[in-house]
C-alpha positions as CSV (number, residue, x, y, z in Angstrom):
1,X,0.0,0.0,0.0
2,X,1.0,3.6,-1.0
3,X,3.3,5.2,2.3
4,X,1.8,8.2,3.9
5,X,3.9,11.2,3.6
6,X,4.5,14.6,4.8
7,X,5.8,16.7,2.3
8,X,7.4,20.6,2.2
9,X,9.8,22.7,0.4
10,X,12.7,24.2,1.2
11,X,14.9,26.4,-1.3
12,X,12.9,25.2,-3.9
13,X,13.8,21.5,-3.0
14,X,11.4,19.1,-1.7
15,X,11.8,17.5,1.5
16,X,9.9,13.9,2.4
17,X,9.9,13.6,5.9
18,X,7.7,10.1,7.2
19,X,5.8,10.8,10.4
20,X,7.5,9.9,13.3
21,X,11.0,11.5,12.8
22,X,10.0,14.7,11.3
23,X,11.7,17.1,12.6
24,X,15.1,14.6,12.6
25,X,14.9,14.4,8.6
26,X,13.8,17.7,8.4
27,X,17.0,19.5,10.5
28,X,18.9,17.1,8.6
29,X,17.9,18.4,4.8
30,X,18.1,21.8,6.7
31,X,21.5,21.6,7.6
32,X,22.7,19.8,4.1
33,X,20.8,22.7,1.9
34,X,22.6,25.3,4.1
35,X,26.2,23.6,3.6
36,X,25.6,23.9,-0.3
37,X,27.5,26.3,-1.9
38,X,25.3,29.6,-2.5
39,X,25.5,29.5,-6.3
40,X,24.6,26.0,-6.6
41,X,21.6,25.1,-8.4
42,X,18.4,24.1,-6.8
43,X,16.9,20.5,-8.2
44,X,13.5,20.3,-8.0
45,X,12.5,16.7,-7.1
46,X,8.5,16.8,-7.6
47,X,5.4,19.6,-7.2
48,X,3.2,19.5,-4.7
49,X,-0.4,20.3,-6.3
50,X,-2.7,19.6,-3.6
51,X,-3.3,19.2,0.0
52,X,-5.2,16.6,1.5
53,X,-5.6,16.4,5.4
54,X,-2.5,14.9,6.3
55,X,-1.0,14.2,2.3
56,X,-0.5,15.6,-0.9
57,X,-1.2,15.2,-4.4
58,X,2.2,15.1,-6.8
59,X,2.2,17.0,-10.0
60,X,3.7,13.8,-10.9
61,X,1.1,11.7,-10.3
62,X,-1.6,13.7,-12.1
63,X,0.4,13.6,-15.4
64,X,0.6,9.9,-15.2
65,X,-3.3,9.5,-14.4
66,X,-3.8,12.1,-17.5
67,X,-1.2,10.5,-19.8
68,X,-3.8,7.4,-19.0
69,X,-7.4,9.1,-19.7
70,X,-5.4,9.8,-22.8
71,X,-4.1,6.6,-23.8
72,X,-7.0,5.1,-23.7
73,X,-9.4,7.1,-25.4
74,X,-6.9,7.7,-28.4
75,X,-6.7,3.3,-28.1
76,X,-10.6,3.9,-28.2
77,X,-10.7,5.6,-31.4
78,X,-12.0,8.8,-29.0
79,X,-11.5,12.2,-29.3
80,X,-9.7,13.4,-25.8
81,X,-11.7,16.5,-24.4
82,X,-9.5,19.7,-23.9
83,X,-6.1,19.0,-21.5
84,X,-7.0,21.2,-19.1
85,X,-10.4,19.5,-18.8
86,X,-9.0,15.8,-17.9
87,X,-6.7,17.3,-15.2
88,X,-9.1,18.6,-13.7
89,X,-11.4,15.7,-13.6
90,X,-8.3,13.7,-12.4
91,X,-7.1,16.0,-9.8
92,X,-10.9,16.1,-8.3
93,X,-10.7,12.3,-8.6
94,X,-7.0,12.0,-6.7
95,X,-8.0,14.1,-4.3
96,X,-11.1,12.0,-3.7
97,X,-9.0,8.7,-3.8
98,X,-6.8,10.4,-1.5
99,X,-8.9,10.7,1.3
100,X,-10.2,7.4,1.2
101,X,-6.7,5.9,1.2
102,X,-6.5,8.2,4.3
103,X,-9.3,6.4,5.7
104,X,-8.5,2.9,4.9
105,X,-5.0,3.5,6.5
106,X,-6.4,4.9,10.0
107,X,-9.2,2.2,10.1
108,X,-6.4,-0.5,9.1
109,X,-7.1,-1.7,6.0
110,X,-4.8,-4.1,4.3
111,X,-4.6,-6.3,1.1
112,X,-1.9,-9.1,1.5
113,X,-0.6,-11.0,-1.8
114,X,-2.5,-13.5,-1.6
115,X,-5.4,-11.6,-2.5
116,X,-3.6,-9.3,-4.7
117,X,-2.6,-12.4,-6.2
118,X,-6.1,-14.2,-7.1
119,X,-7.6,-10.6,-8.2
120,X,-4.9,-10.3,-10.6
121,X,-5.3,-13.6,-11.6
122,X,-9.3,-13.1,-11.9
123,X,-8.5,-10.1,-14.5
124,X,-6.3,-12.3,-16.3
125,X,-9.3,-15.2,-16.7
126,X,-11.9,-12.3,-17.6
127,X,-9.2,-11.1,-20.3
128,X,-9.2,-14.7,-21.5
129,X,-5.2,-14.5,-21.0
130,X,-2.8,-17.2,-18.9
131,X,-0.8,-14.7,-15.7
132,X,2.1,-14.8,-18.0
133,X,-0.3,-13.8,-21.1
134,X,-1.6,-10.4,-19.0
135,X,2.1,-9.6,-18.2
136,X,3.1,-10.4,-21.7
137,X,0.8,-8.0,-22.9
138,X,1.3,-5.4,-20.1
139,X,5.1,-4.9,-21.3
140,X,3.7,-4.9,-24.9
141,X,1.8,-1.7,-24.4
142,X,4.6,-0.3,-22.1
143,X,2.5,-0.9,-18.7
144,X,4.7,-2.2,-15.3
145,X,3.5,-5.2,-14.4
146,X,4.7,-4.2,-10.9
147,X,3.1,-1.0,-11.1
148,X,-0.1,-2.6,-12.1
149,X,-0.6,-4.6,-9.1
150,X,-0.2,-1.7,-6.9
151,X,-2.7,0.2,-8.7
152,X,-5.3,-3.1,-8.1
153,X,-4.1,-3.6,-4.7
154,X,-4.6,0.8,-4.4
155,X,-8.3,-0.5,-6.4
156,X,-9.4,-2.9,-3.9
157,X,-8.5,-0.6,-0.8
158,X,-10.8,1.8,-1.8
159,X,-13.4,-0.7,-2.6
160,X,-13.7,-2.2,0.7
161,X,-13.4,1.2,2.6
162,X,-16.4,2.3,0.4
163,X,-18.3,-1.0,0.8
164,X,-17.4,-1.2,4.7
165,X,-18.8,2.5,4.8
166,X,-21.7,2.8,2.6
167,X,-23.2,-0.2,3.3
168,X,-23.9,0.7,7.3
169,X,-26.3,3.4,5.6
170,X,-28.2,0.8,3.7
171,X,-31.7,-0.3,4.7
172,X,-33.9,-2.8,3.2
173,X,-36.9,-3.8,5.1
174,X,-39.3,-7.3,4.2
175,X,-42.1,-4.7,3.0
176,X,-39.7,-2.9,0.6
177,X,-38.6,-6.6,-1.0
178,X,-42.0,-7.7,-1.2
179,X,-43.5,-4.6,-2.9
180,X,-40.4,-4.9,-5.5
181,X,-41.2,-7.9,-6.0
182,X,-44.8,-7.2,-7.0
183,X,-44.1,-4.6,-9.4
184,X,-43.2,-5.1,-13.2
185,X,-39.6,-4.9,-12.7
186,X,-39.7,-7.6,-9.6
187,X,-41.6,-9.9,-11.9
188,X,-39.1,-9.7,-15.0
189,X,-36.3,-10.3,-12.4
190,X,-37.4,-12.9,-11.2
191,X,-38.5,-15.0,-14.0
192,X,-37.6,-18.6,-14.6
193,X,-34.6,-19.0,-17.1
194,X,-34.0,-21.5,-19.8
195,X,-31.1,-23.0,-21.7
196,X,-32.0,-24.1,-24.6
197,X,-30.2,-26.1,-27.4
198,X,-31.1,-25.9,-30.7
199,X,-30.8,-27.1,-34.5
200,X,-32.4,-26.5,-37.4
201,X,-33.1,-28.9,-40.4
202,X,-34.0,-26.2,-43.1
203,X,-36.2,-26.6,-45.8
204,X,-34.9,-25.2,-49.3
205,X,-38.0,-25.6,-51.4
206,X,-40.9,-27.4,-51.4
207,X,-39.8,-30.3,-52.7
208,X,-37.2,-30.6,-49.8
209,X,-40.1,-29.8,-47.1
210,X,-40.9,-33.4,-47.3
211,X,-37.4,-35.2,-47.0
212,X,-36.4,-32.3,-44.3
213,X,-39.5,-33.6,-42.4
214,X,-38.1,-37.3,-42.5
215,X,-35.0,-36.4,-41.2
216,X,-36.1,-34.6,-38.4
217,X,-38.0,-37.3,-37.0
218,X,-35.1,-40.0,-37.4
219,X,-32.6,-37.6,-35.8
220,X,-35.5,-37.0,-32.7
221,X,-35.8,-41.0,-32.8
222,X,-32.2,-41.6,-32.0
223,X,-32.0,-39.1,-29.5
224,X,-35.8,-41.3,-28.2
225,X,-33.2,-44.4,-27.9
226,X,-30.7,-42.5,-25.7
227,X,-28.3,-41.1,-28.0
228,X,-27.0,-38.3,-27.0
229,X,-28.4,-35.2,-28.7
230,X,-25.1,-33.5,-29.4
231,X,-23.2,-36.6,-30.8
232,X,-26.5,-37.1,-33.1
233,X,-26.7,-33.7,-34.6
234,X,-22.8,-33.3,-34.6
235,X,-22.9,-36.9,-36.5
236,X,-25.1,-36.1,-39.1
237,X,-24.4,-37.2,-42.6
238,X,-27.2,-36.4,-44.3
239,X,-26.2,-32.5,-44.2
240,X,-24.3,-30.4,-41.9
241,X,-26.1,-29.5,-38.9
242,X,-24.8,-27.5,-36.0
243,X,-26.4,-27.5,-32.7
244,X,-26.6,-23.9,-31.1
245,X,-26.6,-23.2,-27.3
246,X,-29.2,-20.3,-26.7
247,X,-28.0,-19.7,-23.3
248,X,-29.7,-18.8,-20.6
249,X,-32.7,-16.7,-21.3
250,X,-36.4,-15.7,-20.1
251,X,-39.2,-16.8,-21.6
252,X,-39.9,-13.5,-22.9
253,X,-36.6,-13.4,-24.5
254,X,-37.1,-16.3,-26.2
255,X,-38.3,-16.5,-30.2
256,X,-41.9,-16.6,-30.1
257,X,-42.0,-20.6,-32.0
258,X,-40.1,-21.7,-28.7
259,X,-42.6,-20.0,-26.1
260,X,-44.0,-23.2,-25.8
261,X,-41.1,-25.1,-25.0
262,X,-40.8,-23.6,-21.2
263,X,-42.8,-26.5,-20.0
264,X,-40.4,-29.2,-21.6
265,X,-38.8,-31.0,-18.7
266,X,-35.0,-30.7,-18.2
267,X,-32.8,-32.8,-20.6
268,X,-35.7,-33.8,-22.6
269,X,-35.6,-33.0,-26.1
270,X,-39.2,-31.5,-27.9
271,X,-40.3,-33.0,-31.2
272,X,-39.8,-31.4,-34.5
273,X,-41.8,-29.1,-35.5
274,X,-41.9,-26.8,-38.4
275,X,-41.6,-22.9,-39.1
276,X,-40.9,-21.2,-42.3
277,X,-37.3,-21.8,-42.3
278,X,-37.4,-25.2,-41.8
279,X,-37.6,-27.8,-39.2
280,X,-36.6,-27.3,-35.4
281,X,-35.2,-29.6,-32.6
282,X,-34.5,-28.4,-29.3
283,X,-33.6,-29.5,-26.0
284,X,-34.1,-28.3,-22.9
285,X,-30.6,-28.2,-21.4
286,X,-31.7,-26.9,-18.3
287,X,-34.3,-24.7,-15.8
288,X,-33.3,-21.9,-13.1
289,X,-35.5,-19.6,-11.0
290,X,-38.2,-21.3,-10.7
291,X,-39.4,-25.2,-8.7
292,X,-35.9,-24.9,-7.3
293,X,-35.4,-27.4,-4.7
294,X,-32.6,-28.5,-2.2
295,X,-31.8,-31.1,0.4
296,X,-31.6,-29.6,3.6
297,X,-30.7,-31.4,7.0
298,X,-31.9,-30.1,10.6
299,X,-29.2,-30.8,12.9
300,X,-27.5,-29.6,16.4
301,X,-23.9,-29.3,17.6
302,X,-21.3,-29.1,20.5
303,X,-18.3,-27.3,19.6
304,X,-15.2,-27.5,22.1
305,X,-11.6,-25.3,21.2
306,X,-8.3,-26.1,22.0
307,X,-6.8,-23.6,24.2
308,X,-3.7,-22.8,26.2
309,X,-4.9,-24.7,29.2
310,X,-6.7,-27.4,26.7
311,X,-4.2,-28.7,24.1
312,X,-6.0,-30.4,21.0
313,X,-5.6,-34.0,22.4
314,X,-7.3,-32.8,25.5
315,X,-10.2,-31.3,23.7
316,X,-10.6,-34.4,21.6
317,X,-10.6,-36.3,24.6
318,X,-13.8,-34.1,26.3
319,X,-15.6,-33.9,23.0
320,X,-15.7,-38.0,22.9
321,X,-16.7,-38.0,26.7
322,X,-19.4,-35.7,26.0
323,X,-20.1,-37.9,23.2
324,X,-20.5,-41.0,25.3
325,X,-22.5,-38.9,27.8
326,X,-24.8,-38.8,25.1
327,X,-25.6,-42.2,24.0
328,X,-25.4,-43.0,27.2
329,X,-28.7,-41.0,27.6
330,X,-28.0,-37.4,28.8
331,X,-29.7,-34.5,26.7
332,X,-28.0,-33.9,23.6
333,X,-29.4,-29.5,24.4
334,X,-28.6,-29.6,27.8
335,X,-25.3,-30.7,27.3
336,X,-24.7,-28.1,24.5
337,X,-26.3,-25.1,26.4
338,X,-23.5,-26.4,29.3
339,X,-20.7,-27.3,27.4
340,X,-20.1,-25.8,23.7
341,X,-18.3,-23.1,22.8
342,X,-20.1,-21.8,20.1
343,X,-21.8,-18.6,21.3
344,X,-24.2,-18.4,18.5
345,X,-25.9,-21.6,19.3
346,X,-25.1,-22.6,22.9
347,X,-28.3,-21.0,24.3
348,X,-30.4,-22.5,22.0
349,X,-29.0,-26.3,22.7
350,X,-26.5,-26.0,20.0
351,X,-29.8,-25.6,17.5
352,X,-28.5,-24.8,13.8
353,X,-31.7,-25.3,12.4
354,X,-32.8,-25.8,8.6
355,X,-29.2,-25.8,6.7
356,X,-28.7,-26.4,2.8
357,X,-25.4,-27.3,1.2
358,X,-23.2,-25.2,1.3
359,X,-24.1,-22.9,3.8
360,X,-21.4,-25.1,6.7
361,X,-17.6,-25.6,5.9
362,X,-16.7,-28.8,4.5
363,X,-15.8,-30.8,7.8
364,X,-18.8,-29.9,9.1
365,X,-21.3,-31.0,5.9
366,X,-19.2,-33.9,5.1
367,X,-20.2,-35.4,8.8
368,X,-23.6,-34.4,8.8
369,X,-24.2,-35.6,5.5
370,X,-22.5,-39.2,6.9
371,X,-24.5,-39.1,10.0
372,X,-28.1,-40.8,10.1
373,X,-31.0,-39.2,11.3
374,X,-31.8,-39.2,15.0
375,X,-27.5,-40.3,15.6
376,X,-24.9,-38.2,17.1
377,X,-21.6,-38.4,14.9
378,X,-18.5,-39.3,15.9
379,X,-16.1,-36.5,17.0
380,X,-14.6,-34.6,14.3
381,X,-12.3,-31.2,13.5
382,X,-12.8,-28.2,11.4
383,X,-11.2,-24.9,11.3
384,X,-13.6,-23.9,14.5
385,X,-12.0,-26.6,16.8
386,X,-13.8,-30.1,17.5
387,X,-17.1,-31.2,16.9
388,X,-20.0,-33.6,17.6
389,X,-23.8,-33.5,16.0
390,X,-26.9,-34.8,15.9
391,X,-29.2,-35.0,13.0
392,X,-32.7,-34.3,14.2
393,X,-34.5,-34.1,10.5
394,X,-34.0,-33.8,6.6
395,X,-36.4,-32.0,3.9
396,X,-36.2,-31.3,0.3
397,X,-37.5,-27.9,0.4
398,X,-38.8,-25.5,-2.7
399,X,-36.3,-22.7,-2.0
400,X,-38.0,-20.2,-5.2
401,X,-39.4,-18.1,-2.7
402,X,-35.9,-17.7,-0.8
403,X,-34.2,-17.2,-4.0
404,X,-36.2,-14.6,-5.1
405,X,-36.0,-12.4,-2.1
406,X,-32.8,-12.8,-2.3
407,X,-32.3,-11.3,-6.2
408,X,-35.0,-8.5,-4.8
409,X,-32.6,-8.0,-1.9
410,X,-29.3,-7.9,-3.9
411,X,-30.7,-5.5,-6.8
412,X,-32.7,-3.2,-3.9
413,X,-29.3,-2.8,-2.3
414,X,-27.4,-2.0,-5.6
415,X,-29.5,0.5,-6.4
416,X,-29.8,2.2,-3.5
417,X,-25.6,1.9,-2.7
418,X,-25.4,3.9,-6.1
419,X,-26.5,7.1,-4.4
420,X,-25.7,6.5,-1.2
421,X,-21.7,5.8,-1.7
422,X,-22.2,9.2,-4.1
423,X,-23.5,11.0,-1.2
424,X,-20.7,9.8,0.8
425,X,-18.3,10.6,-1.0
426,X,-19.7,14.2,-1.1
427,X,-19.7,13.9,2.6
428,X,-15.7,13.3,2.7
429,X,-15.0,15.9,0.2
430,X,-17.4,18.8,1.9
431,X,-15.0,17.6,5.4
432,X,-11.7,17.2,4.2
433,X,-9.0,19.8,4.9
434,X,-8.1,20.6,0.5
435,X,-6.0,23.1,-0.5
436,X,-5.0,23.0,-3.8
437,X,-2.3,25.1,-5.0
């Protein structure tokens, strides 16, 4: 992360002094600048432009986030607006970013390598390019690969000091999701999807109609007698067929010859039938949105942690007597409300209640998905400390409804941290200490 300095000039000569030993470094320049000879020539090592609370903006550093905004629209094929104009727009966003990083820094915020790492990895995927692909092409268009990861690790700073302060403003209430999710909008958003595969057989005059027909329907049998749809139409020998993955779309988005199709059940293939441009086979690849169901498990645990005055073999040890307590009769709640460690669900008897996959870490679904109903597992470890549970129930439950509070929730929210984060960011600005020189 960028160092927070404190910078002044002397004689025309900058001095960086870091907080802390000030007025050492700054006694020391002193005394060096006043040992030069007096017709030497001053060397001016960067501009201060701006400042910001306790930093500045360089001159520096607004040329290289021009030079940018200009590179890139001229890559574009865009016309750059006046100079002047984009350094202004830059130095009001600096200044901006400036204050953030301020605040990030004072509240602690850090982002180690290892995050860094899978970010820049991420942009590498979404660029469709291998790590050493994105560098590759970094030093191709003169960009520091170096210098790029401080700019995303700078990127993601400011995204989780605006996320960790905008979203504290951020309401939602059940009545807001519900009334969203009655309204024209809600209803689009939430409509079923479909995938849909599809080929045509097309018919190139009307004495073709007839053998186009034919071959429809024996390509459809096959598929009837398990082949699978793709190796049929990819096969064909009778003319070249391609079979084309619609993606995922809403009935509404679909053509209106396929409206019907919605009903089709998942990896079932329709028969053919016929349009103007020829004949159609499609298959439903598969459904989201809507009937959406889960396995979920009911289940209750004891959690005990290894601590300085209870090593790991002496935990395991009290998690497999209270184990044996158990079977041996005593109440599986009465014994979690006593004994576990986990705050959140001590009081309740160590109650997680309704759970689908997914929502537990690994250790802990892999042993409640081995553990019959109405039996208490043996003792196991995750990254919590050691475990046991009971199963109590398990459901297959329609989760739609859940789903779509969820999107409602999610796209509520993003619309409403659009103006809010705006508004906070006018907020900083308005109380910020700027002078800009």
């Amino acid at each position: 992360m960028k160092a927070f300095w404190d910078m002044k000039t002397l004689n025309n000569t900058m001095i960086i002094t870091q907080p802390g030993i000030k007025s050492v470094l700054a006694l020391v320049f002193a005394l060096l600048i006043q040992a030069m000879p007096a017709n030497a020539e001053s060397i001016l090592i960067d501009q201060v432009i701006a400042i910001v609370d306790d930093d500045v903006v360089l001159a520096s550093e607004l040329q290289e986030r021009t030079q940018q905004v200009i590179d890139n629209m001229t890559k574009a094929g865009q016309q750059p607006p006046e100079l002047t104009e984009i350094q202004q727009q830059m130095l009001d966003q600096l200044i901006l970013e400036n204050i953030q990083l301020q605040m990030a820094a004072r509240a602690g915020v850090r982002i180690g390598d290892e995050q860094l790492n899978a970010s820049v990895q991420r942009i590498a995927n979404q660029n469709q390019m291998s790590l050493g692909e994105f560098q590759a092409a970094l030093a191709q268009d003169g960009v520091s690969y170096a210098a790029t990861r401080e700019q995303i690790r700078r990127e993601l700073i400011l995204q989780r000091i605006q996320q960790g302060s905008v979203n504290q403003r951020i309401q939602i209430t059940e009545q807001e999701i519900a009334n969203f999710l009655e309204t024209e909008e809600g209803i689009n958003l939430t409509a079923p999807e479909y995938r849909l595969l599809h080929t045509l057989i097309p018919v190139t005059g009307s004495d073709n109609e007839e053998q186009a027909r034919l071959y429809a329907d024996q390509l459809y049998l096959q598929i009837q007698q398990g082949q699978d749809y793709a190796d049929v139409v990819n096969n064909s020998t009778q003319i070249k067929l391609n079979g084309s993955d619609l993606g995922w779309r809403k009935a509404t988005d679909l053509p209106s010859i396929f409206a019907q199709l919605t009903a089709l059940e998942k990896g079932k293939t329709a028969e053919p039938f016929k349009s103007d441009s020829g004949y159609h086979l499609v298959k439903m690849l598969d459904t989201r949105g809507d009937g959406v169901t889960v396995d979920q498990t009911k289940a209750q645990h004891i959690l005990l942690k290894a601590s300085a005055i209870r090593d790991e073999a002496a935990t395991e040890a009290a998690i497999n007597d209270l184990r044996q307590r158990i079977i041996d009769g005593e109440d599986f709640s009465t014994l979690a409300r006593e004994h576990s460690e986990d705050i959140g669900s001590a009081t309740e008897g160590g109650d997680l209640s309704w759970t689908s996959p997914g929502q537990l870490v690994g250790a802990f679904q892999d042993a409640m998905d081995n553990t019959k109903i109405d039996e208490v597992s043996p003792a196991f470890q995750s990254q919590f400390g050691w475990h046991i549970l009971k199963v109590n129930d398990r459901r297959n439950q329609d989760v739609s409804e859940d789903m779509h509070k969820n999107i409602a929730q999610n796209f509520i929210h993003q619309r409403k941290y659009d103006g809010e984060l705006q508004d906070w960011l006018q907020k900083i600005r308005d109380e910020a200490y700027v002078d800009v020189k």
